[in-house]
Phi, psi and omega in degrees: 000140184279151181298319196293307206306309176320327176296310194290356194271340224249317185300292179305324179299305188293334189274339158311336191279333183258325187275147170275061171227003161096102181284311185298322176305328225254309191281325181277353180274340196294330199240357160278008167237347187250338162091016187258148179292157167310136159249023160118162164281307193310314198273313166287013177263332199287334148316311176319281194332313258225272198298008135278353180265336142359280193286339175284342157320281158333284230220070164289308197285325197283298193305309202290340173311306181308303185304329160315287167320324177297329187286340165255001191277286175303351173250016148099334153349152149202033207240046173211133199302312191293330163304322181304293176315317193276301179297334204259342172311302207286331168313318190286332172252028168288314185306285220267022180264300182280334175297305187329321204278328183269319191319296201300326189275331174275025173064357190280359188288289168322319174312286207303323188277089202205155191274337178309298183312327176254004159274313155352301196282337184280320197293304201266343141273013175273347163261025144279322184291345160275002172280296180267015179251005161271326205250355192262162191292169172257040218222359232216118169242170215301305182281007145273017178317131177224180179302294223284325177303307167296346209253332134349286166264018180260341169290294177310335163292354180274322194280356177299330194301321148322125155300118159116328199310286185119111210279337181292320182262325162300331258215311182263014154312268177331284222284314183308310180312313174264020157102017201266161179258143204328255197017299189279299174345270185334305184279015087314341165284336188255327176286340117347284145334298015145285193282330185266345186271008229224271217296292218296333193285270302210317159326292184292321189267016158277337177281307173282058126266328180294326177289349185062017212242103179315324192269307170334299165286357196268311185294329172309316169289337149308325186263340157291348193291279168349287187307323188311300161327293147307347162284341211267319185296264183330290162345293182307293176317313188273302192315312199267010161275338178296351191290311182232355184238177197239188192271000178318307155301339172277348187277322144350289192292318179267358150326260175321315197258032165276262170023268176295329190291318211293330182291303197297330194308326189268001179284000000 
């Protein structure tokens, strides 16, 4: 694979992963609109990868709390914000570890990936994400975070495993519906992001070690770089738009291009 296509692959994941407009849909549209070979599970969990280190970046205060809080969490503990945090991490991300788990072995993973599915997926959940940020309440910040809530939204995160859903927009979806104000909502979807962009990353990447296939890993690591780099940007970028602007435009935007894939798949 060429420096250049990695850059484009890497460029797109980071800006994409924070907007609810489905980073994985973008990857899988790249080489059905450009005529470029697929690049793969591999390349795209290893760009995911490159924007975890992003986000682990960011929200550098909130995560080491968590690791903390994990060390009181296994001795059984839960009488701290970061043990808080750390347990509600790992509820929200059990759900989408066994749907993940039943896809890849039934091949449905494969399946899924086609532009009908993620025009599909773009139209109907970007009107579910304006459904629930006109009606859901402000009234809800990052630290009212509860059990019923993550676990809520860790369900809602199993349909990101749809191409096109958006694993950042189903989550701030969820989070908008039970009342979180964008910001915070966003900043729990990506700390969210974490366990699960982790496990799927560790997943794929015993298969390519099993496989032995070196040039593989040398692009993947290029392309986590690239991604890190636009993500790190994008990331920055989005948490202080959020501030003033609501999600209507990415919902525009996952219309219109829901639409057209949906005319083109079908022609």
């Amino acid at each position: 694979m060429t420096l250049f296509h990695l850059l484009i692959l890497a460029v797109i994941q980071g800006l994409t992963e924070f907007l609810p407009v489905s980073s994985s849909g973008h990857l899988i549209l790249l080489p059905s609109l450009t005529g470029v070979p697929d690049q793969g599970l591999e390349i795209d969990v290893a760009v995911h990868m490159g924007t975890l280190f992003a986000v682990v970046l960011y929200f550098w205060a909130d995560v080491r709390q968590a690791l903390v809080g994990c060390t009181r969490l296994m001795r059984g503990r839960v009488d701290t914000p970061g043990a808080r945090i750390a347990l509600f991490l790992f509820l929200a991300t059990i759900p989408v570890i066994l749907a993940g788990l039943i896809l890849k072995v039934t091949g449905w993973n494969e399946l899924l990936r086609n532009p009908s599915v993620i025009g599909w997926s773009m139209l109907i959940f970007g009107l579910v994400l304006y459904w629930a940020d006109r009606t859901g309440l402000h009234d809800k910040k990052d630290k009212d975070w509860n059990t019923k809530d993550a676990v809520m939204m860790g369900f809602a995160q199993v349909l990101a495993l749809i191409p096109g859903t958006s694993r950042s927009g189903i989550t701030i979806t969820a989070a908008r519906k039970l009342g979180y104000a964008r910001e915070d909502g966003a900043k729990l979807a990506m700390l969210m992001s974490i366990p699960t962009i982790l496990a799927s990353g560790v997943l794929l990447g015993a298969d390519v070690a099993d496989q032995a296939n070196w040039a593989m890993a040398r692009d993947c690591a290029i392309a986590a770089a690239f991604a890190f780099v636009s993500a790190l940007l994008a990331l920055f970028l989005m948490m202080r738009l959020l501030r003033s602007v609501s999600f209507t435009p990415y919902v525009i935007y996952r219309v219109i291009l829901g639409i057209g894939l949906i005319l083109w798949a079908g022609a």
